[in-house]
C-alpha positions as CSV (number, residue, x, y, z in Angstrom):
1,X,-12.1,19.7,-16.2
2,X,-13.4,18.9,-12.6
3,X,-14.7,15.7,-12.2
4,X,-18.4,14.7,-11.5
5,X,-19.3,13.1,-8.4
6,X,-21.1,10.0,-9.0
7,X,-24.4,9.2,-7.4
8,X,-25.8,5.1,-7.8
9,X,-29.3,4.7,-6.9
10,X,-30.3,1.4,-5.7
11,X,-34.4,1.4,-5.9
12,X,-36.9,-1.0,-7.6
13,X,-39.4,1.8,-7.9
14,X,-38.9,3.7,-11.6
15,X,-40.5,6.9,-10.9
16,X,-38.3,7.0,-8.0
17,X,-35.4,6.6,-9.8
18,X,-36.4,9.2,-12.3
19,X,-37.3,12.0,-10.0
20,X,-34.1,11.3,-8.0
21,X,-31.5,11.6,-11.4
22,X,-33.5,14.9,-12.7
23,X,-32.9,16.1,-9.4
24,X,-29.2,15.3,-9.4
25,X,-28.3,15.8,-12.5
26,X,-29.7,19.1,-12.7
27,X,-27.2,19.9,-9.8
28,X,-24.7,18.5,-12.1
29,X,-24.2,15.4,-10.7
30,X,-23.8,11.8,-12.4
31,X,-26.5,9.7,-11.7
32,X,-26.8,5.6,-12.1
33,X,-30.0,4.1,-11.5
34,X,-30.3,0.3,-10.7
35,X,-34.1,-1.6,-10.4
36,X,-32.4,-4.3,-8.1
37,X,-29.9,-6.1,-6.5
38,X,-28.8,-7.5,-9.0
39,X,-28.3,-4.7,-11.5
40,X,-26.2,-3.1,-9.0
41,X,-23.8,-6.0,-8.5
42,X,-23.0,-6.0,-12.4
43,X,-21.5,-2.4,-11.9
44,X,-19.2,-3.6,-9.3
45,X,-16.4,-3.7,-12.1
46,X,-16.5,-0.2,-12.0
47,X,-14.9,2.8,-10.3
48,X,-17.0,3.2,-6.8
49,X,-20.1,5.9,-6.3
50,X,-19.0,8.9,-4.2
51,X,-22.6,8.1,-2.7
52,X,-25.3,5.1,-2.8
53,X,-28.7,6.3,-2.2
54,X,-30.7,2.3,-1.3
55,X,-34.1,1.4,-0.8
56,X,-33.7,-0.6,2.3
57,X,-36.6,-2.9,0.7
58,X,-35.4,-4.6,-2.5
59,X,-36.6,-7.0,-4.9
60,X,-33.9,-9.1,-4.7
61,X,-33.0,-8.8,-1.0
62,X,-32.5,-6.2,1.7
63,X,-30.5,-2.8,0.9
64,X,-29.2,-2.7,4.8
65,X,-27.2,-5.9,3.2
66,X,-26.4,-3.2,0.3
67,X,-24.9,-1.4,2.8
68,X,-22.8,-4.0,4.7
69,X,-21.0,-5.1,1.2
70,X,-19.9,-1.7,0.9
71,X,-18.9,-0.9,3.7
72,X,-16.8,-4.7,4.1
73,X,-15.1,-3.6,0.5
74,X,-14.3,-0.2,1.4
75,X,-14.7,1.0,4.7
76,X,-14.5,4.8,3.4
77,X,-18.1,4.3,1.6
78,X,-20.4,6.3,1.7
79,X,-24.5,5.2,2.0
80,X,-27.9,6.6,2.3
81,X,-31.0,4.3,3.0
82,X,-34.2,5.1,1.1
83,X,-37.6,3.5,2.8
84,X,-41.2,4.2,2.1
85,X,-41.8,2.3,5.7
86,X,-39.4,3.0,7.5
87,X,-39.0,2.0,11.2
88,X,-37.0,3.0,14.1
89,X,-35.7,-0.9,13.8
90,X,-34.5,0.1,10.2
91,X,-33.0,3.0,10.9
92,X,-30.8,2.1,14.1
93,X,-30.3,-1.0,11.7
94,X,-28.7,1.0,8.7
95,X,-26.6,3.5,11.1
96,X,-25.1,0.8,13.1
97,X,-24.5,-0.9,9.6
98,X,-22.5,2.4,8.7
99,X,-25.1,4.5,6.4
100,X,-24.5,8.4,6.8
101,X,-28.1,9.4,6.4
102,X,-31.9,7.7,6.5
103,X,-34.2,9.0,3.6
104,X,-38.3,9.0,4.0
105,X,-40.4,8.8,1.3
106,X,-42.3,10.6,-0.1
107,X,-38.8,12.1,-0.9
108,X,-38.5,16.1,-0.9
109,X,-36.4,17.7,-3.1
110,X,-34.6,19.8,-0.9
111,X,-34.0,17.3,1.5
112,X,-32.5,15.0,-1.1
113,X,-30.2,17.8,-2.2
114,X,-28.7,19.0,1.1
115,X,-28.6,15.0,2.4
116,X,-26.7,13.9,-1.0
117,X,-24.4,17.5,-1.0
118,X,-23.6,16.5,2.4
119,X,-22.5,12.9,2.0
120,X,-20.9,13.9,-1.7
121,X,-18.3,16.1,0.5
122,X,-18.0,13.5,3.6
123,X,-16.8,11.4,0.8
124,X,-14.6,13.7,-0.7
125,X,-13.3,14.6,2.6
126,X,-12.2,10.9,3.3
127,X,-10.5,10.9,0.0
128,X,-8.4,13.8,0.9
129,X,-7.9,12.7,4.4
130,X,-6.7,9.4,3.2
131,X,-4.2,11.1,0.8
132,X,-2.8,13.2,3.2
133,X,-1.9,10.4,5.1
134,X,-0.4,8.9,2.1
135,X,1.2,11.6,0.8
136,X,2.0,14.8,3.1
137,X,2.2,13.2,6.5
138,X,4.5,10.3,5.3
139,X,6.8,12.6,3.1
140,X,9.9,14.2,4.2
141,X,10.8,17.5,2.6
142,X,13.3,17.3,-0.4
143,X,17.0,18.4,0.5
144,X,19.8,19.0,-1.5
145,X,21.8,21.9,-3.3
146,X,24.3,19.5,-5.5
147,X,23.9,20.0,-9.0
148,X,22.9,15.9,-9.6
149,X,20.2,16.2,-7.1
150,X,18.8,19.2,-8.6
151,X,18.8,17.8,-11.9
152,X,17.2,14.9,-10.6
153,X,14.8,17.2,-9.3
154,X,13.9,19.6,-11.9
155,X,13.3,16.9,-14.6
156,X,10.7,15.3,-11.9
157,X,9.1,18.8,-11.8
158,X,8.9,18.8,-15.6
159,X,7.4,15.6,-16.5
160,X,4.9,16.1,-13.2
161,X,2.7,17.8,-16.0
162,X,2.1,15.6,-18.3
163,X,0.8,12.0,-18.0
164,X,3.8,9.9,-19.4
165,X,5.0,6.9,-17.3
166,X,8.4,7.4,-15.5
167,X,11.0,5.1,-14.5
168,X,13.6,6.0,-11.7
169,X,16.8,4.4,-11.2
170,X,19.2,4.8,-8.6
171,X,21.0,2.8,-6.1
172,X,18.8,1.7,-3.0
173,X,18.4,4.7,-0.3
174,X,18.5,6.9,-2.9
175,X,14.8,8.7,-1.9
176,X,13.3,6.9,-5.3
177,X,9.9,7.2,-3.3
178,X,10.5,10.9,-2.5
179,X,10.8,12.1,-6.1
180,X,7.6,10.0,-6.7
181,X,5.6,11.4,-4.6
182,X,7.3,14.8,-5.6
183,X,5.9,14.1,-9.3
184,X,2.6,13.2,-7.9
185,X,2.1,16.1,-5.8
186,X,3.3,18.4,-9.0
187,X,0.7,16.8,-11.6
188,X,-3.0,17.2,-12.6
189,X,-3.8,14.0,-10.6
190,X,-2.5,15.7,-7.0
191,X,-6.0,15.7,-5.5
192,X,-6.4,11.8,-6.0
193,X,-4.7,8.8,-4.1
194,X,-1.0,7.8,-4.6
195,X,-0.5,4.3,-4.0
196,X,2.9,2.6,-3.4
197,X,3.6,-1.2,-4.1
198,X,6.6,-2.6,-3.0
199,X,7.0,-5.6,-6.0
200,X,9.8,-6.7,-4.4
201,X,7.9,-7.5,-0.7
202,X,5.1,-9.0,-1.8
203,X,5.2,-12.9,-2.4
204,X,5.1,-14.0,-5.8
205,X,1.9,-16.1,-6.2
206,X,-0.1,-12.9,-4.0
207,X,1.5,-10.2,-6.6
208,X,-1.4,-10.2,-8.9
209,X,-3.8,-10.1,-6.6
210,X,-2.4,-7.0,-5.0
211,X,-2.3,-5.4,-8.0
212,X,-5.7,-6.3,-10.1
213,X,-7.6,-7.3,-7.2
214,X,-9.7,-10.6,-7.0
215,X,-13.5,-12.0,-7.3
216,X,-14.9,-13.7,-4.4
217,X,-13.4,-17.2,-4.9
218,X,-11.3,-16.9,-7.5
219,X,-8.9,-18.7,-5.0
220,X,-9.1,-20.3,-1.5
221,X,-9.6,-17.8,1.2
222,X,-11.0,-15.3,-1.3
223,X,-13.9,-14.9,1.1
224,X,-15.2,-12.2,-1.1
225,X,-14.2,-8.8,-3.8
226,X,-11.5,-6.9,-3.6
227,X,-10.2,-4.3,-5.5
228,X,-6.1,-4.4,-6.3
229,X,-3.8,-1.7,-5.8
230,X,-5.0,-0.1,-9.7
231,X,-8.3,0.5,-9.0
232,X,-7.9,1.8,-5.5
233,X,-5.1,4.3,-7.1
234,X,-8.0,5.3,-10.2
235,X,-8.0,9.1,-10.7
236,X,-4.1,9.4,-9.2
237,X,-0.7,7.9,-9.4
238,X,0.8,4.3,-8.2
239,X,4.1,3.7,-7.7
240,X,5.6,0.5,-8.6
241,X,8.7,-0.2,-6.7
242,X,11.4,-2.1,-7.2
243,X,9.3,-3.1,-10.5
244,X,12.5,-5.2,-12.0
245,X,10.9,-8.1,-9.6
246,X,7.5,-8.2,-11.3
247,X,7.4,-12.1,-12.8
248,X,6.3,-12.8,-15.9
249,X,2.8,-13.2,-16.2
250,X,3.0,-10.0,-13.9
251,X,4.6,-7.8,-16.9
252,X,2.3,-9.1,-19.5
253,X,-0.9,-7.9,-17.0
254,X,0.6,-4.7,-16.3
255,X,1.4,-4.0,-20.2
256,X,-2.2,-4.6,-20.9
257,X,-3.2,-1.8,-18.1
258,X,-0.2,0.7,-20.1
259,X,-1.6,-0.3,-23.2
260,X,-5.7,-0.5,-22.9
261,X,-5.9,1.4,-19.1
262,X,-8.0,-1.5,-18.5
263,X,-7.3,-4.3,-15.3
264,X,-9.0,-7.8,-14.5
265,X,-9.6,-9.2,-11.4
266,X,-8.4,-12.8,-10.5
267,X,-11.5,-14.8,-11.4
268,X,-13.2,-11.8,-13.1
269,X,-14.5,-12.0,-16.8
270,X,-15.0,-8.2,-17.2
271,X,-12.0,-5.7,-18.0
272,X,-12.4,-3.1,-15.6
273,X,-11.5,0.7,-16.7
274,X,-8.8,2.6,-14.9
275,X,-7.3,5.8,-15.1
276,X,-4.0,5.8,-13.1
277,X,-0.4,7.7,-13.6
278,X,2.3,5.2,-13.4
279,X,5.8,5.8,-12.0
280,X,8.3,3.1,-11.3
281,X,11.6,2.7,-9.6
282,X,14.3,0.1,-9.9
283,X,17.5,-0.2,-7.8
284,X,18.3,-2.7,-11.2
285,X,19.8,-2.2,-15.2
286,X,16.5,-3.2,-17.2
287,X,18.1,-2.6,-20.1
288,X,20.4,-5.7,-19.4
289,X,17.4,-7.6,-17.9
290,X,15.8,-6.8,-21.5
291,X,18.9,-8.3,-23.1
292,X,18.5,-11.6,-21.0
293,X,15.2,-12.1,-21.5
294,X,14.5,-11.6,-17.8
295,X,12.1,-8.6,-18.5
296,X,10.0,-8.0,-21.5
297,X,11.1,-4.8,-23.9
298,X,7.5,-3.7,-24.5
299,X,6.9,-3.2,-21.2
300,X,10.2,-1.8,-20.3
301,X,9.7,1.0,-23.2
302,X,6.0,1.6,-22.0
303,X,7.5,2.4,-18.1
304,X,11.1,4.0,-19.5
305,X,8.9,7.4,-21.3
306,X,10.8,9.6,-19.2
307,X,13.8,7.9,-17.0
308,X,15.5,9.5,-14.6
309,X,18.7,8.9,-12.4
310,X,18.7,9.7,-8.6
311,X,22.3,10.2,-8.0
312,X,23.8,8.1,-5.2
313,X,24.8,10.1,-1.9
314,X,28.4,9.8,-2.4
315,X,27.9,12.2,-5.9
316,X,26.1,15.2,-3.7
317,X,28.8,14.8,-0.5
318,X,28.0,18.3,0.0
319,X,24.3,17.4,1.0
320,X,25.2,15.6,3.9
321,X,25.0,17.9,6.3
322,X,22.3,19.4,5.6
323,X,20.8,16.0,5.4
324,X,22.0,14.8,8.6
325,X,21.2,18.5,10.8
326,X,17.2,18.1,9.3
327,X,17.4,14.2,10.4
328,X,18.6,15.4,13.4
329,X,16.3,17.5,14.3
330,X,13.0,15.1,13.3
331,X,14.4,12.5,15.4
332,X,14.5,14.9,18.1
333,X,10.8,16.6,17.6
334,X,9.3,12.4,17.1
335,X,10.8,11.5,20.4
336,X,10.3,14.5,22.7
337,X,14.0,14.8,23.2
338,X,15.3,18.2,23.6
339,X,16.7,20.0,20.4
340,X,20.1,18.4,19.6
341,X,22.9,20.6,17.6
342,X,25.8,18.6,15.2
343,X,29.3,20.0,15.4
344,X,31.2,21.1,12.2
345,X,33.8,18.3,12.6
346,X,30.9,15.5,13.2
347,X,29.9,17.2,10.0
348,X,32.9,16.9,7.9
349,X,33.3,12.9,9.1
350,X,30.4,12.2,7.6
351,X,30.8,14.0,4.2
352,X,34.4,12.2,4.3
353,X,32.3,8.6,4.1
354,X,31.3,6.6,0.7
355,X,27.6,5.9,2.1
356,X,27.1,2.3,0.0
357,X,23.2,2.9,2.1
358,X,22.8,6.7,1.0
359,X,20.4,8.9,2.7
360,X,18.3,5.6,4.5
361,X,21.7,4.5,5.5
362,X,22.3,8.5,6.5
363,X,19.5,8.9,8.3
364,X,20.2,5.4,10.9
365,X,23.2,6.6,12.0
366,X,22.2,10.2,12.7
367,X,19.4,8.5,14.2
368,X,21.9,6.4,16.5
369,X,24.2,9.2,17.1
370,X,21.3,11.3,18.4
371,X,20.4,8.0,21.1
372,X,23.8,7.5,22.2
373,X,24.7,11.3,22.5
374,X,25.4,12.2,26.2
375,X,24.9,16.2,25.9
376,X,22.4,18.3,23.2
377,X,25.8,18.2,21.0
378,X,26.8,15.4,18.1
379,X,30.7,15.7,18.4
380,X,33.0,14.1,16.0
381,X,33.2,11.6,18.6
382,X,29.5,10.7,18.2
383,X,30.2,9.0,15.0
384,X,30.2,5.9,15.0
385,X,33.7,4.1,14.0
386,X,32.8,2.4,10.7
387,X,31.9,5.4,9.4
388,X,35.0,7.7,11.2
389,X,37.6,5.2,10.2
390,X,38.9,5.4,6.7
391,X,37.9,2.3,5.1
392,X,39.9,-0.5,3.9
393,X,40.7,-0.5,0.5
394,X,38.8,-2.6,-1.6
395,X,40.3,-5.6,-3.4
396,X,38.2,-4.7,-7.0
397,X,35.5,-2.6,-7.8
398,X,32.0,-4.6,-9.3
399,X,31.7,-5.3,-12.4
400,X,29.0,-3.2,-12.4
401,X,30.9,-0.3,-11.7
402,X,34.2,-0.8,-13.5
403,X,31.6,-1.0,-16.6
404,X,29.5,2.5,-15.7
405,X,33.0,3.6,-15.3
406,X,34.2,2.9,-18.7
407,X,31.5,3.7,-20.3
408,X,31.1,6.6,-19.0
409,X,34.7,7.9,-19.9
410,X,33.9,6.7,-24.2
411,X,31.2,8.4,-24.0
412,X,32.5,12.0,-22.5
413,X,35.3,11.7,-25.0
414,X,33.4,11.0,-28.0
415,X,31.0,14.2,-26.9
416,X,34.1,16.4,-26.3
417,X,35.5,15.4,-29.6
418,X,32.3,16.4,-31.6
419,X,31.7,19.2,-29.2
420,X,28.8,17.7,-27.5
421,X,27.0,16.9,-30.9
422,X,25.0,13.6,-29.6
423,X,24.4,12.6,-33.3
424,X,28.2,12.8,-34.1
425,X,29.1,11.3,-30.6
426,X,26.5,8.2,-31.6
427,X,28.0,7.7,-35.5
428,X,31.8,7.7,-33.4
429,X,30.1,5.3,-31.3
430,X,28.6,2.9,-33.8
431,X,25.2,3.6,-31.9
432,X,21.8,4.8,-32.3
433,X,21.1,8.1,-31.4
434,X,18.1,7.5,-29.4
435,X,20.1,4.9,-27.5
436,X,22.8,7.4,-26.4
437,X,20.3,9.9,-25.4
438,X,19.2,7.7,-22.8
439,X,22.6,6.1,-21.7
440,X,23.7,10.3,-21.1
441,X,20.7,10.0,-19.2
442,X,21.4,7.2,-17.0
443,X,25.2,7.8,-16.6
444,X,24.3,11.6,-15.0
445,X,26.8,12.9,-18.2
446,X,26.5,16.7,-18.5
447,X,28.4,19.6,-19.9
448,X,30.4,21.3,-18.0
């Protein structure tokens, strides 16, 4: 169903405000009306107006003011003034206080219409600008043929349609973000903002701010409001990265937004209503966090509704060079240098490496082959030597990896030996079905 723009009327006069919402809700608009300053500050827990109509002459104080907290909390707002004596003073006043349009009353209908149809799609315009930047200009395109990688892919494309939380797990350089924003731009919220949050950059005591906002002095140097990364995400997705770093009191704030889809500002008494897609990412094992006690399990099973596995580079080798020839050439078209070419053998000495950075760690050294080239051509000799020279054998694997590996190999055998029935495999196992479902999952087990 398409959304209805939201109109908040700021004017002390009541026939004002009733002529003004028949107007715009018989062009199917939805109107808020508030007598005051005051009155309007109470719906600052909410979702922002697509437009603010304000009587620049208030009972409470000044609308031009109105305007100015607006625009200081969200530079993308969107303002009309209202004035039944209006001066020149006022208006210069409101524009260079950022108002998109200066109202006279006796207000005329048609006027009112085509001034609040015009701001309603300024505002919408900014929306989509600003999510283009997010999304489109900052996402590469996807790459890959290996089967893991389209697996990867195709259950991204599936879930995109529905509206349950995902959790993606992979080594780091994986392209986590990528699929995210892949789900996003495949779902029913594509049109609004996608939001990423790096949990693991952010310093601990500033985490909950970022993400539920703050009141004006709920702590020093909260000079005023500010909405968190939730509410400025409302209507789309937000991707939580690296989520496994998310302290306590962290998980049990973000449960309560999975559970109730409501947030609360630092120093804020009222829940504030959000609607928001959640995907998360972890380079970690949760599941083990869980069993420590390092994570909590509700919240783990509220983010884990769909996992997926983005297979490290070393499982899709024969991606690399297609990887490295479209690095290649957006290094080239971002720096004006003429079109470089990669030789076959260049090719095959980087498919020949184990890639413990994946595609980041990919995409630096093509990058750094490109710089250092002498011709248009990336020769075998381009490569740099830790990546040419076979590398050392390693003393042991990591625990981690000597356990994936095991486990891995119990599993396949007890599939093969109940021909790939999962609930005989888990009664061989001494393990609930559910539980091997997801461990299938998360080891990239298929049938061949």
């Amino acid at each position: 169903m398409t959304r209805k723009r939201h109109v908040v009327i700021v004017d002390d006069e009541p026939n004002i405000g009733r002529s003004l919402r028949l107007i715009l809700e018989g062009e199917g608009y939805r109107v808020t009306v508030c007598e005051s300053i005051g009155a309007w500050r109470a719906l600052r827990n909410q979702p922002p107006a697509d437009v603010s109509l304000l009587d620049v002459r208030l009972p409470d104080g000044n609308g031009i003011d109105v305007l100015r907290a607006l625009r200081q909390e969200d530079e993308r707002a969107v303002a009309v003034m209202i004035s039944g004596h209006g001066t020149i003073a006022d208006a210069v006043e409101a524009t260079r206080a950022g108002a998109f349009d200066f109202l006279e009353k006796p207000l005329a209908r048609d006027r009112v219409l085509l001034v609040v149809k015009n701001a309603s799609e300024w505002s919408a315009l900014q929306r989509e600008n600003q999510r283009y930047r997010e999304i489109v200009g900052d996402a590469p395109r996807m790459i890959g043929s290996a089967q893991p990688f389209l697996q990867a892919v195709q259950q991204a494309s599936r879930v995109a349609r529905s509206d349950v939380a995902v959790l993606l797990s992979g080594e780091s350089g994986t392209g986590k973000e990528l699929l995210a924003a892949h789900i996003h731009r495949e779902s029913q919220v594509a049109a609004g903002p996608f939001v990423k949050v790096n949990c693991a950059a952010i310093p601990t005591d500033l985490l909950e701010s970022e993400l539920f906002g703050h009141e004006k002095g709920a702590f020093t140097g909260a000079a005023g409001l500010r909405r968190g990364r939730f509410e400025l995400a409302d209507g789309g997705t937000i991707f939580l990265d690296e989520v496994g770093d998310l302290h306590e009191a962290s998980q049990a704030k973000l449960l309560r937004v999975l559970q109730d889809g409501e947030i609360q500002r630092l120093g804020g008494e009222q829940p504030v209503r959000v609607t928001t897609r959640v995907i998360s990412a972890t380079n970690r094992r949760l599941d083990e966090m869980v069993a420590e006690g390092r994570f909590r399990e509700d919240l783990y099973y509220r983010l884990s509704v769909f996992p997926i596995r983005v297979p490290a580079l070393r499982e899709r080798a024969q991606d690399v060079g297609e990887l490295a020839q479209y690095f290649l050439a957006d290094f080239c078209a971002r720096n004006n240098f003429h079109p470089h070419a990669i030789d076959a053998e260049a090719v095959a000495s980087l498919e020949r490496y184990a890639w413990p950075g994946n595609v980041r760690e990919l995409r630096n050294v093509v990058e750094r082959m490109a710089i250092l080239a002498v011709g248009d051509r990336l020769t075998a000799e381009s490569v740099p030597l830790e990546v040419r020279l076979p590398p050392s054998p390693r003393a042991a694997a990591g625990l981690q990896e000597v356990r994936d590996s095991a486990e891995r190999d119990r599993i396949r055998r007890a599939l093969e030996e109940t021909d790939w029935n999962v609930s005989g495999a888990a009664r061989l196992l001494g393990t609930e079905r559910t539980a091997l479902h997801k461990r299938i999952r998360a080891l990239g087990l298929r049938r061949q």
